[in-house]
N, C-alpha and C positions, 0 to 999 in steps of 0.2 A: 586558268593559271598559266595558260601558253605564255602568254607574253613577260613573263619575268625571265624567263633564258637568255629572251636577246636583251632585255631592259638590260640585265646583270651584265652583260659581254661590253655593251654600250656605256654602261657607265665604268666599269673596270676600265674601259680605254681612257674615257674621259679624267676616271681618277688619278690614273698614271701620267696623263696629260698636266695637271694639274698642279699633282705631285712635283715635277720638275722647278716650278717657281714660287710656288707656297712657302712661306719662312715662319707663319704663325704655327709654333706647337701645337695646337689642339687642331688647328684645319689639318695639322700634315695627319697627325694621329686620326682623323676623321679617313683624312682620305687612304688611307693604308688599308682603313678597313675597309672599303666601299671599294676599292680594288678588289675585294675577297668576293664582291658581290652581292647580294642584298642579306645575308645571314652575318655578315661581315662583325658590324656593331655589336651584334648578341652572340659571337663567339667568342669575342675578348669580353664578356660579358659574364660568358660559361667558365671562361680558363677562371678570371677574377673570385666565380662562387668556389669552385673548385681548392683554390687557396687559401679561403678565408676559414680555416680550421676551427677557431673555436665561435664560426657563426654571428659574429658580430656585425655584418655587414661594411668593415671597415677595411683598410689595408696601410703597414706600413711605408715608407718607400723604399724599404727591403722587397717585401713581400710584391708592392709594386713594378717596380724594376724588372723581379723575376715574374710575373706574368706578362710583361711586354715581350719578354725574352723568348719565353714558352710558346707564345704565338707568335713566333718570327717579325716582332715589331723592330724595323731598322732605325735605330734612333741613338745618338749621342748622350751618354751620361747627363752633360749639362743640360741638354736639352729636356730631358726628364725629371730631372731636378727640378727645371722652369715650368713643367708640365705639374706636376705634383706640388708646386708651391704655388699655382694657381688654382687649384683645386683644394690646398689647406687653409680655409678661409680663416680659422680660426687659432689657423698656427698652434697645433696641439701634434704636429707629427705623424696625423695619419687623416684621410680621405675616406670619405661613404662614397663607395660607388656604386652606388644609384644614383646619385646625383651627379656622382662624372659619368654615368651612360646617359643619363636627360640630356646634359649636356653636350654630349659626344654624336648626339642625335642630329642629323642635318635638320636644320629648323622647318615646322611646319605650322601652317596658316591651320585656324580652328575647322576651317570645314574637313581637312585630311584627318585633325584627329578623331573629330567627331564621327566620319565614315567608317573609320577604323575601327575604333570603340564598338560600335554598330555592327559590324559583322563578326566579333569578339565575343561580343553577347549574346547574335545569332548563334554562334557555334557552341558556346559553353551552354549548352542545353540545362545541366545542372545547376549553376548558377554559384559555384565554388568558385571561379576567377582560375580554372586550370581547364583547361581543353583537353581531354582524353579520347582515346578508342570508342569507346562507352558514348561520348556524346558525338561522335562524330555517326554512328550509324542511325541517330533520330536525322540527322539532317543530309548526308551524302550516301549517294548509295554505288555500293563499291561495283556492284552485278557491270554496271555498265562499261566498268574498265577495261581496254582493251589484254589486254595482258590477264585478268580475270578469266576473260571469255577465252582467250586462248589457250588459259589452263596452268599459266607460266604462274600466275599468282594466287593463293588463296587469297581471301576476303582480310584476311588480318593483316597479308605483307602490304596489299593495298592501301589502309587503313594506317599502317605503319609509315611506311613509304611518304602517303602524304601529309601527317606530322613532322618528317624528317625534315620536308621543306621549311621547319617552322627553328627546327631545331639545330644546336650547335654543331660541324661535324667532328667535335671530339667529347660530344658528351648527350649522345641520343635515349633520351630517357622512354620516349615517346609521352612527353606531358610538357603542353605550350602553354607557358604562365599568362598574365597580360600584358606583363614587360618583354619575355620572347615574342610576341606578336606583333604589339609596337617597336620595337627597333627592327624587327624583320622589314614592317612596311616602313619604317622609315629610312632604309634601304632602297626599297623601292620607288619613294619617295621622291627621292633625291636624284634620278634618272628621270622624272617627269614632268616637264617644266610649269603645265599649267592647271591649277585646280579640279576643272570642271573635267579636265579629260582623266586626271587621277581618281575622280568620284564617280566618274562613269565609268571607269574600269574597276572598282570595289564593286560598285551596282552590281557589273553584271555576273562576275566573279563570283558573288555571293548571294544573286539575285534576293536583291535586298527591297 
């Protein structure tokens, strides 16, 4: 997992880059997040469950609005309006977002997703579609972490630790759903220009 530090630094520079000339609402709003670094997508992701009170999966552009806010999204009224009424396909006043995170997702050719998927499955040992502590010690094993061995960690801060990569940093549960995993790597994603070298970096990641 070394190399997603600088992916994330690299692409932050690029997003802010990018940032500057972009006018399309949903690229700018991509790239806000993607400035945040690879967890980016699935933190506005966290704040949005977070809001959605009575669980419906849904948000109005009240409740909207104040989740962009919440995560320091810099964005013009109008311009969220424009945002949110591209996203109400069916003009009823309120947006599923999960389908504005698919969206929100930098686009990815089938072989990322299917790699993805792939070490997703590896890892839910269980086969609930939530990655826990629990299954993470059939497949990683903590002993070898440096910080373990120095004593600085037990087995569970480790264990913790590298969920948190997966997870919001304002809503650490320690449990990566399938959609916290896919937007994380598509994150990562979007810092890597060419297929086979994004697939060979899941490979080896997850020695798949």
């Amino acid at each position: 997992m070394a190399g997603t530090a600088r992916h994330d630094r690299e692409m932050a520079i690029q997003s802010k880059k990018k940032l500057s000339t972009t006018t399309d609402p949903i690229e700018r709003l991509r790239l806000q997040c993607l400035a945040r670094g690879s967890a980016g997508i699935k933190g506005l992701g966290r704040v949005f469950r977070i809001m959605d009170d009575n669980n419906n999966r849904t948000l109005d552009f009240k409740e909207f609005l104040k989740g962009l806010n919440d995560y320091a999204v810099v964005m013009e009224k109008e311009e969220a309006e424009e945002l949110f009424r591209r996203f109400d396909r069916d003009g009823n006043g309120t947006i599923d977002f999960n389908e504005f995170l698919v969206m929100l997702r930098p686009p990815m050719s089938r072989a990322r997703k299917e790699v993805i998927m792939k070490a997703f499955r590896k890892l839910d040992k269980t086969g609930d579609g939530v990655i826990t502590i629990e299954d993470l010690r059939e497949v990683y094993n903590a002993k070898h972490h440096p910080k373990y061995q120095n004593g600085e960690w037990t087995e569970e801060q480790v264990f913790r630790k590298f969920l948190d990569n997966f997870d919001s940093p304002y809503d650490k549960d320690g449990l990566v759903s399938e959609e916290d995993f896919v937007n994380y790597y598509a994150g990562v994603s979007a810092s890597i220009d060419t297929d086979a070298y994004f697939v060979l970096m899941m490979m080896n990641s997850w020695r798949l």
